[in-house]
N, C-alpha and C positions, 0 to 999 in steps of 0.2 A: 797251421797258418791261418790264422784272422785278419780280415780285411774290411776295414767301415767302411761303408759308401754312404755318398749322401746325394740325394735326387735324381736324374735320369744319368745312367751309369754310361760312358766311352767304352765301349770294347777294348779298343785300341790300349786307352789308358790303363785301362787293368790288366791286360796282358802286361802292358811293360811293370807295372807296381807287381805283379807277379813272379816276372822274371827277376826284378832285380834281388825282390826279396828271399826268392831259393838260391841265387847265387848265394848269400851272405846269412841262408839257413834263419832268416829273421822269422820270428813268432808274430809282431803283430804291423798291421799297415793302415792309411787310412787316404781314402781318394773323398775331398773334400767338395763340397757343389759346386765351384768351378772348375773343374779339372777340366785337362784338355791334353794331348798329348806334349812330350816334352824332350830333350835329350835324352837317350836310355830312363832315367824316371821321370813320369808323368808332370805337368806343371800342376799343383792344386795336390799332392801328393806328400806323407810323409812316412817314414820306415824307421823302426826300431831293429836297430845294430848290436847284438850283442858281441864286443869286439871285434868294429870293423867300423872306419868308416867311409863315406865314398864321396870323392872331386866328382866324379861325373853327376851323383845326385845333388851336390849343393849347387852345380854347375858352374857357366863362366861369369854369373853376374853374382860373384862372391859379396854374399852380406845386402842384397837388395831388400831394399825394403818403404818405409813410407813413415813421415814426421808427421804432423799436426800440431800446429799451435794456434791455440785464442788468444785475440788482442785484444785492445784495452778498446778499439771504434767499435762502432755499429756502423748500422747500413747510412743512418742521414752524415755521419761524420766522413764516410768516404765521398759521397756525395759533394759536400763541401768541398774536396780536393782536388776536384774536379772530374769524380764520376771514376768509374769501372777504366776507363779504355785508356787512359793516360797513363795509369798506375801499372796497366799490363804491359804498353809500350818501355818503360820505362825500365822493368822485371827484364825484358827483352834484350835491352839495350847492354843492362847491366853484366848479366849472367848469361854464359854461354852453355847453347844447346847446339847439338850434334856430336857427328863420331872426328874423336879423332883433334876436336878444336880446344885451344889452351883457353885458362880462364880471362875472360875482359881485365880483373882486376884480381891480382894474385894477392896471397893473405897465408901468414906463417901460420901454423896449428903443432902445437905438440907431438901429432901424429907422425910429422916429420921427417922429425928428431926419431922416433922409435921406427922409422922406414931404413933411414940410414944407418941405422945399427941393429935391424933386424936379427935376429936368431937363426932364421933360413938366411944362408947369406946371398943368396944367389938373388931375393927382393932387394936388397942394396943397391943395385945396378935400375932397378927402376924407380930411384926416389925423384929423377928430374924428370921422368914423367908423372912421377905422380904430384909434384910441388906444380906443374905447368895445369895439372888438372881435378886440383883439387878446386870444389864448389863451381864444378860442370855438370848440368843434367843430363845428355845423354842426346839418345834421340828416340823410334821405336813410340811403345807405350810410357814413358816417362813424363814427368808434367810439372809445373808447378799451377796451383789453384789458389786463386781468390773465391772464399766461399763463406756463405751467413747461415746461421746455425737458425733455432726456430726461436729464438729471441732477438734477432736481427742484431747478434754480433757477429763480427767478420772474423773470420779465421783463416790460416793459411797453411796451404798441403803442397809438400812434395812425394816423389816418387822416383826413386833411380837407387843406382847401388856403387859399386865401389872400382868404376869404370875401365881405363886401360889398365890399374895399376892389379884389379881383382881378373880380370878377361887375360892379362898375362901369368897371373900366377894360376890360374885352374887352368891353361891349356898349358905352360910349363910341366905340371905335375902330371898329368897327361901322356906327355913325352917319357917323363920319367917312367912312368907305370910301364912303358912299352922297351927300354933300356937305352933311350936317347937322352940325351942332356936337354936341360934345363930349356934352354934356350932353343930349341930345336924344335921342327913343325910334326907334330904329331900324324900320326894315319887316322886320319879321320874314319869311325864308324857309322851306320844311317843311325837315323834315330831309334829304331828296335835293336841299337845294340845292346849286349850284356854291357849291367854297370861294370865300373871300375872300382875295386874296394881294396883299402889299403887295409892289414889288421891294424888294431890299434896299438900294439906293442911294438910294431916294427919300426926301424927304422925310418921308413917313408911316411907310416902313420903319425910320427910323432913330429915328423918336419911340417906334415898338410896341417894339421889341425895348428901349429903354431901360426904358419903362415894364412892360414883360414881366418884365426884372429885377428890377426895385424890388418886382413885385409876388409874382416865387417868393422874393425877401429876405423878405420879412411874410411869406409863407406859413410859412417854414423857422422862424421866428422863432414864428410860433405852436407851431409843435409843441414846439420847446426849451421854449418856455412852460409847456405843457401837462404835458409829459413831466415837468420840472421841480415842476409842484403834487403830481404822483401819488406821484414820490420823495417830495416833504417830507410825505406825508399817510403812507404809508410807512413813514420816519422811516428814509430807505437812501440808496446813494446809485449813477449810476449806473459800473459798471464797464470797459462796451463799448457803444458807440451804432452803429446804422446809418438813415441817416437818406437818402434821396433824394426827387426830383421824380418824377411819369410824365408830369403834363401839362403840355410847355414845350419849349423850341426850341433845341436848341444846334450850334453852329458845330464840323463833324466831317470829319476827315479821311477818306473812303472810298475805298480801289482807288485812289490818290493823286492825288484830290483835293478839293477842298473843298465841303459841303454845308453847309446847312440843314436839319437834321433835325430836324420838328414830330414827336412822338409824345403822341397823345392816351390814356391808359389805355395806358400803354406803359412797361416800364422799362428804364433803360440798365443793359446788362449785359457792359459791356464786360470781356476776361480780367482776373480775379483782383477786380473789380469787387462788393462786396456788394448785397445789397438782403432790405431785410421784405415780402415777401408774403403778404397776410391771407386767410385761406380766406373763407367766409359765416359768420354768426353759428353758433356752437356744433361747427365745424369745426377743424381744427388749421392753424396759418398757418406760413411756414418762414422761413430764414434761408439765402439762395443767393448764388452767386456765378458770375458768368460765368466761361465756357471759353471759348479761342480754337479756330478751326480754321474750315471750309469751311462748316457751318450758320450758323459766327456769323455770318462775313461776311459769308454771304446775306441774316442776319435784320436787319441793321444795328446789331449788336451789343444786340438787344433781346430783352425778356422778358415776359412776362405779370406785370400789377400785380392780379391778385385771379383770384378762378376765372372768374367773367364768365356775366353774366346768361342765362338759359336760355328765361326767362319775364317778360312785361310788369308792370310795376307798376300798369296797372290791373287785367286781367288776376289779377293774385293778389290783390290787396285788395279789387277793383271799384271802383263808381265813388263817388265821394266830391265833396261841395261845399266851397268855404270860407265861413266866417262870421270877422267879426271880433266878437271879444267881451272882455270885460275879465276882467284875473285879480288875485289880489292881488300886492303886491310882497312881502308875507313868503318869503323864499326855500323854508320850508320848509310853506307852505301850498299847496294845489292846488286851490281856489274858484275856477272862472271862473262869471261873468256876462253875461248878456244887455245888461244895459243897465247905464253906469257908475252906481256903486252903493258904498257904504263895506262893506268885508269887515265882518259881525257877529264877527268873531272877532281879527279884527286892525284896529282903525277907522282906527288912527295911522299903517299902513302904507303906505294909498295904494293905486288900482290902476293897471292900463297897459292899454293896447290889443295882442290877440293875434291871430293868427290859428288859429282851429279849422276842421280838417276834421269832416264828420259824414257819416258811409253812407248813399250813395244807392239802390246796389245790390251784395250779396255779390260777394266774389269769389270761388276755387278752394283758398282756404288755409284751415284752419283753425287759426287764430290760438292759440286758446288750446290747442288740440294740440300745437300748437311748441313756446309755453312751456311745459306738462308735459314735453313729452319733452327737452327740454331741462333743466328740475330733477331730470328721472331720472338725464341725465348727471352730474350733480352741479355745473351752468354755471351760473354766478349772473347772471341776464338784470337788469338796466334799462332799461326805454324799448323801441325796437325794436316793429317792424308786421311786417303781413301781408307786404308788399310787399319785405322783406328776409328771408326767412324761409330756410333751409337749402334749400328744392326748388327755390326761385327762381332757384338759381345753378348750376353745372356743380361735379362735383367738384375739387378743387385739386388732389389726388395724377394726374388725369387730365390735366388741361393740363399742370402740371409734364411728365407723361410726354411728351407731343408734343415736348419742349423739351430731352430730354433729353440732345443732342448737343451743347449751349452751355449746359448750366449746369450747377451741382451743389450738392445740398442742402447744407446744413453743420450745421442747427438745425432740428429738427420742436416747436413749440412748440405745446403745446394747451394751451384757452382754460378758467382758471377765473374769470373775470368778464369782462362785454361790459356797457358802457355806452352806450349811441345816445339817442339824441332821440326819443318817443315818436309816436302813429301821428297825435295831434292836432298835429301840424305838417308843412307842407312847405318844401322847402328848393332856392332857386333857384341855389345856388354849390355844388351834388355835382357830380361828375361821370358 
């Protein structure tokens, strides 16, 4: 058993990259500079499967991963538009963040059509959830970014993955692994459980991996989505995209021969290979591309997909209940209520049932510190908590560095607007 590390190593996480890898007798693994603990495998973590592969390592946020695309403005051209804050409001208004919320403005995609006539038949039954949410970001560490490169053009970053429609089908398969149907709630293990590995011959293995596809298809497909509203709001169009997975399983040639390689919070970086990597809110994110040589092939041609968490998310916010409460449907109203109720300002609108968290005990952040020190920078914040905050994470030019021998910058892009999903919601399809 081989294992890469790269910079100050997690116990923790290599125990689990450990465990998972003797279940499944795998020869080579790689814990990447942001690692940090994760479901049974590490976040920032990838493993070669030789015939086998594993729902619990790709996890529930099947196919997550991160777009980039440069437009045609620069920074005086947005300025003209009337600046950073109108253009985020606007991202806001259009596209919906959180768990659980259908999209503002639904939009047909091909990917559809190949939900409703799925191969796993049993995704069939979640195509009106996935048509209600396709080109939704999410909530958690998810984002969209307005950000200018070091020639002062602007380009635009998301981050999310392939939300209820991926979060149903890996705890589905889940069930299955344990002899429960499809549909049915799994027994949940803590997070040091033994992964879950299907062979790749078998009949479950050859169900996951179809329906793995189908569900980074939706995933990629949201982002073009996404990506796509922010140009039209905009009014640009894009010139360069870079678009990949980190969490998902693909069929890889290593040292000649053939693996399974799960990578959870991992990105493929194989030579000449691009990829968007997001720092933490109000951080500068880049645009890389893998090198070949003797690190890669150790690392299994993997990269770091974000700076990677330093500190808990209860921990920074503390602790927090949920309540379910009613909000209005005006998109651009923010009345939530205790008990269902007609909004006094919109009667005609209607409400819905949300979910709000409320503080139950501080946490170590100071929340509204962040957002000032962040308007200092001149980053135009929406949404966004405690629990994502700049300290929470490790720096990005710092992993980057551990990695230095398999990859190279091309793009330092820092952020003039972050969009997330605010601290009254949680979100069970981050990763």
């Amino acid at each position: 058993m081989e294992i890469k590390t790269f910079g100050s190593v997690d116990e923790r996480s290599l125990a689990q990259l450990r465990r998972c890898m003797q279940a499944g007798d795998a020869e080579w693994g790689v814990l990447c500079a942001d690692h940090h603990p994760g479901y049974s495998q590490p976040i920032g973590g990838g493993i070669a499967y030789e015939g086998y592969v594993s729902p619990s390592g790709v996890g529930f946020d099947i196919g997550c991963g991160n777009k980039a695309a440069e437009t045609t403005l620069t920074r005086a051209d947005l300025d003209a538009l009337g600046g950073v804050e109108p253009v985020m409001r606007e991202i806001t208004r259009r596209i919906s963040f959180g768990v659980g919320v259908p999209a503002k403005e639904r939009v047909d995609h091909p990917v559809l059509d190949k939900i409703r006539t799925a191969d796993f038949s049993p995704q069939r039954k979640l195509a009106k959830l996935a048509a209600e949410q396709l080109g939704t970001v999410g909530a958690g560490n998810h984002y969209v970014n307005l950000m200018e490169d070091e020639e002062g053009r602007i380009w635009v970053g998301v981050h999310f993955g392939s939300r209820g429609f991926g979060y149903k089908t890996a705890s589905g398969f889940l069930a299955l692994a344990q002899g429960l149907p499809f549909d049915a709630r799994a027994r949940e293990g803590g997070m040091d459980a033994p992964p879950v590995l299907f062979p790749i011959d078998s009949e479950l293995g050859s169900a996951y991996v179809s329906a793995m596809r189908l569900a980074g298809e939706y995933a990629h497909a949201g982002r073009d989505v996404v990506v796509s509203k922010v140009l039209e709001i905009l009014g640009t169009e894009a010139v360069y995209e870079v678009h990949n997975h980190h969490n998902f399983a693909w069929v890889e040639e290593h040292r000649g021969r053939r693996y399974w390689v799960v990578r959870k919070g991992c990105t493929p970086a194989w030579p000449g290979q691009e990829g968007f990597v997001g720092g933490s809110m109000g951080d500068d994110s880049v645009i890389l591309e893998g090198v070949g040589g003797e690190e890669a092939e150790e690392s299994l041609y993997s990269t770091v997909h974000g700076a990677g968490r330093v500190m808990s998310r209860t921990r920074a916010a503390g602790r927090v209940r949920s309540r379910r409460m009613w909000s209005c449907r005006n998109r651009d109203c923010e009345r939530v209520f205790e008990k269902k109720q007609p909004c006094p300002d919109h009667p005609d609108a209607g409400v819905r049932r949300i979910r709000v968290e409320q503080q139950v005990t501080p946490g170590v952040v100071d929340w509204p510190a962040v957002q000032e020190r962040l308007r200092r920078k001149g980053i135009v914040l929406i949404g966004g908590a405690a629990d994502e905050a700049p300290e929470v994470y490790k720096r990005l030019p710092d992993v980057l560095a551990a990695h230095a021998g398999s990859i190279r910058v091309q793009h330092t892009l820092h952020p003039l607007g972050v969009a997330m999903a605010g601290p009254e919601v949680v979100d069970p399809y981050k990763d």
